[in-house]
C-alpha positions as CSV (number, residue, x, y, z in Angstrom):
1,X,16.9,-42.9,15.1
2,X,17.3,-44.1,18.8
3,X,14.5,-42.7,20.0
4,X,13.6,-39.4,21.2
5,X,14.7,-40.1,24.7
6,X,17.9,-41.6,23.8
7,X,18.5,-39.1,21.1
8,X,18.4,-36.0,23.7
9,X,21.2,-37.4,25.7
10,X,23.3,-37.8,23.3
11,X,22.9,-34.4,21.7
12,X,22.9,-32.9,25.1
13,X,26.2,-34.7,26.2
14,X,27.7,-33.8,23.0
15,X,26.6,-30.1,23.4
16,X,29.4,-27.4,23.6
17,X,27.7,-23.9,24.5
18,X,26.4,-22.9,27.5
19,X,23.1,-23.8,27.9
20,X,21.2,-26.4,26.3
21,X,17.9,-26.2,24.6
22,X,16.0,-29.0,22.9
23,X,13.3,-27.8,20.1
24,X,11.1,-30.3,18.2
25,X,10.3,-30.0,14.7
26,X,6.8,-28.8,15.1
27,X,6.9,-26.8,18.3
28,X,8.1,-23.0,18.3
29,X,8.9,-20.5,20.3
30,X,8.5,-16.9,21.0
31,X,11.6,-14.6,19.2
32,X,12.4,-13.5,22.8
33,X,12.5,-16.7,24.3
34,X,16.7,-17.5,25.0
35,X,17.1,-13.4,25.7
36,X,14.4,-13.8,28.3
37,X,16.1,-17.2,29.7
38,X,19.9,-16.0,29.3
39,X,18.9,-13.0,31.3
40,X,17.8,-15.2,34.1
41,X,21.1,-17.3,34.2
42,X,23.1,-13.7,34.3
43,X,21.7,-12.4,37.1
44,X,20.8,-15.7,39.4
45,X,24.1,-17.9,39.1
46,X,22.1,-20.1,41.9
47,X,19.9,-20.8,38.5
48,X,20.3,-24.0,36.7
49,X,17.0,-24.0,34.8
50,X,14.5,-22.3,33.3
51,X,11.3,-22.9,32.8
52,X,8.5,-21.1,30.7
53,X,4.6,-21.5,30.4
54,X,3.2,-23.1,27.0
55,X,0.2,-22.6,25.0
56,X,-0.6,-26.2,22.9
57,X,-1.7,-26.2,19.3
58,X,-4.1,-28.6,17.9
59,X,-3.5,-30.7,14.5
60,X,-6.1,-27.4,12.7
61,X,-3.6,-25.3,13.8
62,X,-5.9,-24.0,16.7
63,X,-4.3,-22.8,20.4
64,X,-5.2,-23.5,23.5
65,X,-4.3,-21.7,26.5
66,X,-2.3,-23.5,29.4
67,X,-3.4,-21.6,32.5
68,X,0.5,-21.2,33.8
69,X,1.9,-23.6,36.8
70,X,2.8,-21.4,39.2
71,X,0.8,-17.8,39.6
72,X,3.8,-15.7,39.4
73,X,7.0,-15.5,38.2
74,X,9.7,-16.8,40.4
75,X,12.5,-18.9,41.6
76,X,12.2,-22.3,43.0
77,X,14.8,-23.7,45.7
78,X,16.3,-27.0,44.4
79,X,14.5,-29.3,46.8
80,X,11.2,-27.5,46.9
81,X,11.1,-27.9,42.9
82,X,11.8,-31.6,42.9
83,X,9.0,-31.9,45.6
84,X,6.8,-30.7,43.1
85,X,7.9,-32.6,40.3
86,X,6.8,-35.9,42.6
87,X,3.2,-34.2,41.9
88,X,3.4,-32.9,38.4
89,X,6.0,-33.2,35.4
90,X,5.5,-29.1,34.9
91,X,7.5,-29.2,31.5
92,X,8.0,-30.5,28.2
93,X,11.3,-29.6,26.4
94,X,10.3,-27.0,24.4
95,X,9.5,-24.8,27.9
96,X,13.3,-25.3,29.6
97,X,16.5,-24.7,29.1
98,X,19.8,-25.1,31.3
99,X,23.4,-25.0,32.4
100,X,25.4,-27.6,30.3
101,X,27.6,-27.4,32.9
102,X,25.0,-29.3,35.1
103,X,25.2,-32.4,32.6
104,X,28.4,-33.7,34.1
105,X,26.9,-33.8,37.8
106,X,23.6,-35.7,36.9
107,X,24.9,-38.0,33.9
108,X,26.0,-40.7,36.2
109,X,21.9,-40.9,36.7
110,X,20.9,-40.5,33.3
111,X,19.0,-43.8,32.2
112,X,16.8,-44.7,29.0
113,X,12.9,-43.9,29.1
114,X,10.6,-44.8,26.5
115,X,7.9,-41.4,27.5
116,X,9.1,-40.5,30.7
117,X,12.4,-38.7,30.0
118,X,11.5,-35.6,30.0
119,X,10.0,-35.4,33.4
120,X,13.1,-37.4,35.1
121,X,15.7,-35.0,33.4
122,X,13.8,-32.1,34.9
123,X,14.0,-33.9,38.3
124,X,18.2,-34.5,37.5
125,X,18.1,-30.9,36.8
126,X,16.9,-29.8,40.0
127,X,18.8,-31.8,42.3
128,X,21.7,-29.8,41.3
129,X,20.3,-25.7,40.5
130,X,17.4,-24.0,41.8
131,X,14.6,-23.6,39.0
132,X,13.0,-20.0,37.6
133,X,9.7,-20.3,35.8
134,X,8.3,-17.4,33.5
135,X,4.3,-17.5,33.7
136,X,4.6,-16.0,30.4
137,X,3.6,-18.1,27.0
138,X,7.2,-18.2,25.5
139,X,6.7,-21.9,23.9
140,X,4.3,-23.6,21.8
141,X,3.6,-27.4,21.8
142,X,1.9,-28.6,19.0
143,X,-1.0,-32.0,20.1
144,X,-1.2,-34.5,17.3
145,X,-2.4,-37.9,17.0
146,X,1.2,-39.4,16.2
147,X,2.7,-37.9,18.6
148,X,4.5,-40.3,21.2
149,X,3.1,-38.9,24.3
150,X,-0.8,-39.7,22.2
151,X,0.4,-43.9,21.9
152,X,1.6,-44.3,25.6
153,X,-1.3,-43.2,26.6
154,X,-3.1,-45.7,24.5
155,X,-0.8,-48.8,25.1
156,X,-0.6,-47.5,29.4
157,X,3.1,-47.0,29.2
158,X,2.9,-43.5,30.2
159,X,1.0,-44.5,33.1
160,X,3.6,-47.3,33.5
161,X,6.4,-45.1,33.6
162,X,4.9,-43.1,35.7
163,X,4.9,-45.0,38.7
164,X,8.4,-46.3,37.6
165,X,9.5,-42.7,38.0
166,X,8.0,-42.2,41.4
167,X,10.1,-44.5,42.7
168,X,13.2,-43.0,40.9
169,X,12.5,-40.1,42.6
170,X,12.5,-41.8,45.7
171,X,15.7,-42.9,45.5
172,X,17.4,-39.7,43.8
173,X,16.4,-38.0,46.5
174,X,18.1,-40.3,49.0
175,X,20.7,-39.6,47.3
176,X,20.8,-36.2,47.2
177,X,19.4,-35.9,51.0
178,X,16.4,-34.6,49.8
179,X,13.2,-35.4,52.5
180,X,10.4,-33.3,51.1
181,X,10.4,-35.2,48.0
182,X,10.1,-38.6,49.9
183,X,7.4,-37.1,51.9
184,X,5.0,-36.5,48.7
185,X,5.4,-40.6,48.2
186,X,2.0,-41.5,49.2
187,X,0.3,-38.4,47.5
188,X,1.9,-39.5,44.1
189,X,0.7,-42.7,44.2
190,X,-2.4,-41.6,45.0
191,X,-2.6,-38.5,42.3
192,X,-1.5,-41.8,39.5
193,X,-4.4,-43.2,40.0
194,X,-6.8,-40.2,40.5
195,X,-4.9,-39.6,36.8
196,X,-6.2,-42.9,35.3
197,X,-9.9,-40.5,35.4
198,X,-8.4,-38.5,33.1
199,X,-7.0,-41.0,30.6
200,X,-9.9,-43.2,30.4
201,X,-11.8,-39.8,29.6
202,X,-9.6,-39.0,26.7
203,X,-9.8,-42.7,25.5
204,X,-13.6,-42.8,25.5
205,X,-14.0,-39.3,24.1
206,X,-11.8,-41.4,21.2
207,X,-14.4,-44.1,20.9
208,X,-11.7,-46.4,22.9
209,X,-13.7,-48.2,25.5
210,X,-11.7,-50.9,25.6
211,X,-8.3,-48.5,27.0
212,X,-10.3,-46.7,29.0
213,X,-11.5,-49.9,30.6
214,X,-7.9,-50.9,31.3
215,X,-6.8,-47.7,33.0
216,X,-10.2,-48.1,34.9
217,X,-9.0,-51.4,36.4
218,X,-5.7,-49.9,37.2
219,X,-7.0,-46.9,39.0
220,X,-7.4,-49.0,42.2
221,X,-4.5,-50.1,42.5
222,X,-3.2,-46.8,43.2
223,X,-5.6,-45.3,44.6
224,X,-7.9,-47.8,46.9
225,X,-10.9,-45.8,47.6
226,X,-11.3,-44.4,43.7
227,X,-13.9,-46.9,43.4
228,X,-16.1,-44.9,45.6
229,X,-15.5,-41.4,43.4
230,X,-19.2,-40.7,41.6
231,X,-16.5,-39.5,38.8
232,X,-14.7,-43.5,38.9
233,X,-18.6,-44.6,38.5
234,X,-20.1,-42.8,35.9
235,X,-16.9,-43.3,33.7
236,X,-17.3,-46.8,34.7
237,X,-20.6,-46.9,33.0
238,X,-19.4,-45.4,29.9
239,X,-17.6,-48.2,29.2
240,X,-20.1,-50.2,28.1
241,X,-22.0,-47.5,25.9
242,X,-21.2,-46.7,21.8
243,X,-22.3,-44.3,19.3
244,X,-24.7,-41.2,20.3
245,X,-25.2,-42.7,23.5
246,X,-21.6,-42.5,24.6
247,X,-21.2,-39.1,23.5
248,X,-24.2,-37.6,25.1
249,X,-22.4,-39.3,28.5
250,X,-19.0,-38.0,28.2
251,X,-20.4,-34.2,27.2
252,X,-22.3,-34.7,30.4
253,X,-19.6,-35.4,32.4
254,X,-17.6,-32.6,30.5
255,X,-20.3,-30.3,31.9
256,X,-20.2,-31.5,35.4
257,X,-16.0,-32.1,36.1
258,X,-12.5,-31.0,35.2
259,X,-10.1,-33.5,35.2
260,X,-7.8,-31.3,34.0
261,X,-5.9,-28.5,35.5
262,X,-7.5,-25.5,35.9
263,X,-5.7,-23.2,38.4
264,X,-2.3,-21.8,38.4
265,X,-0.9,-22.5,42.2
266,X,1.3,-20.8,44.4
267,X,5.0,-21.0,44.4
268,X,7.0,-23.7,47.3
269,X,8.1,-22.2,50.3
270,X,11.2,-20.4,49.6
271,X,10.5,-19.2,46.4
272,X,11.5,-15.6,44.7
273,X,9.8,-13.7,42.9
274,X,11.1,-12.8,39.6
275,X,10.3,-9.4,37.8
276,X,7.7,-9.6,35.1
277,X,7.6,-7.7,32.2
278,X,4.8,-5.4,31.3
């Protein structure tokens, strides 16, 4: 085992049909899942990948609704797409599939990840094909504690990686002469360390005051004025609580803010509406 990162690129450059899907273990997906997908490719050649919304299941088996990305169905212009990936990795594996025959014009990039993977591939992937999403659940993630996404987010190598890829990006896109991307440079930066709210959340709520001090350190350093967010201040506070005490804190904050996403958004400029079914 090379590691799930590694892993995928080999399996994907030894792939022979013509599209190329990666399923984990414990995820699943809906029986109409590659129809719906191979539809897409059959009718929009322009179309190297395809994306559909998840729903996440918990380690009791319980699901969660993902409110979708985007608020309809649609396609995505190459450059648009990658714009938004600056902001937001949109997809895990289980949601996409694509052309194989986009491998041999993005593999010269392809570089090892230890978390972050994913979310560069999808990037690779829409340098070189515009992207459809489905709003439709068609996958299932499952959320446990031993998953690796859970332990980079404890040991900050998610967050890490995260700036690493921002600068990847960057550069891809210079290559590509892609400008909107580069334009979204600040934002990302910024939105990293708005993020770091959200992990030291999830790392208090897990009785880990001592990550969720770490990430609060680093929030500043991407994001200058965070300092100054009431949200950055009562977390900051938190950090120094245990037991009841801590837990009456974060359910109040809980009550009061979303870190999470909430809303589905609009598609880029340029984008096609796809169809949905009934």
């Amino acid at each position: 085992n090379l590691g799930s990162d590694k892993n995928t690129n080999i399996a994907t450059r030894d792939a022979e049909g013509a599209y190329v899907y990666t399923l984990a273990s414990d995820d699943a997906i809906a029986p109409d899942f590659i129809e719906r997908c191979v539809d897409i490719f059959t009718k929009y050649p322009n179309v190297g990948t395809v994306i559909v919304n998840r729903e996440e299941i918990d380690e009791n088996g319980r699901i969660r609704k993902q409110p979708p990305f985007y608020n309809t169905s649609c396609i995505i212009p190459k450059e648009e797409q990658c714009a938004v990936y600056m902001m937001a990795g949109i997809a895990i594996p289980a949601q996409r599939i694509f052309r194989r025959e986009m491998v041999a014009q993005v593999k010269t990039f392809w570089r090892n990840w230890n978390v972050a993977g994913d979310w560069y591939n999808n990037f690779l992937l829409a340098l070189v094909g515009d992207v459809a999403y489905i709003k439709e659940d068609l996958a299932q993630y499952r959320v446990h504690s031993g998953n690796e996404t859970t332990e980079s987010e404890r040991n900050l190598l998610g967050a890490t990686e995260h700036y690493q890829l921002i600068h990847s990006f960057v550069d891809l896109s210079r290559a590509y002469g892609f400008t909107k991307p580069i334009q979204r440079y600040e934002a990302a930066i910024e939105k990293l360390g708005s993020m770091c709210l959200r992990y030291a959340l999830k790392m208090l709520k897990n009785k880990r005051n001592d990550v969720a001090r770490r990430y609060l350190l680093q929030a500043p350093v991407w994001k200058k004025d965070i300092m100054e967010d009431e949200r950055y201040k009562i977390l900051a506070r938190c950090v120094d609580l245990e037991g009841t005490d801590l837990e009456r804190e974060v359910k109040r904050f809980e009550e009061k803010y979303e870190l999470n996403r909430s809303v589905s958004y609009a598609p880029p400029e340029g984008s096609i509406p796809l169809e949905e079914r009934r």
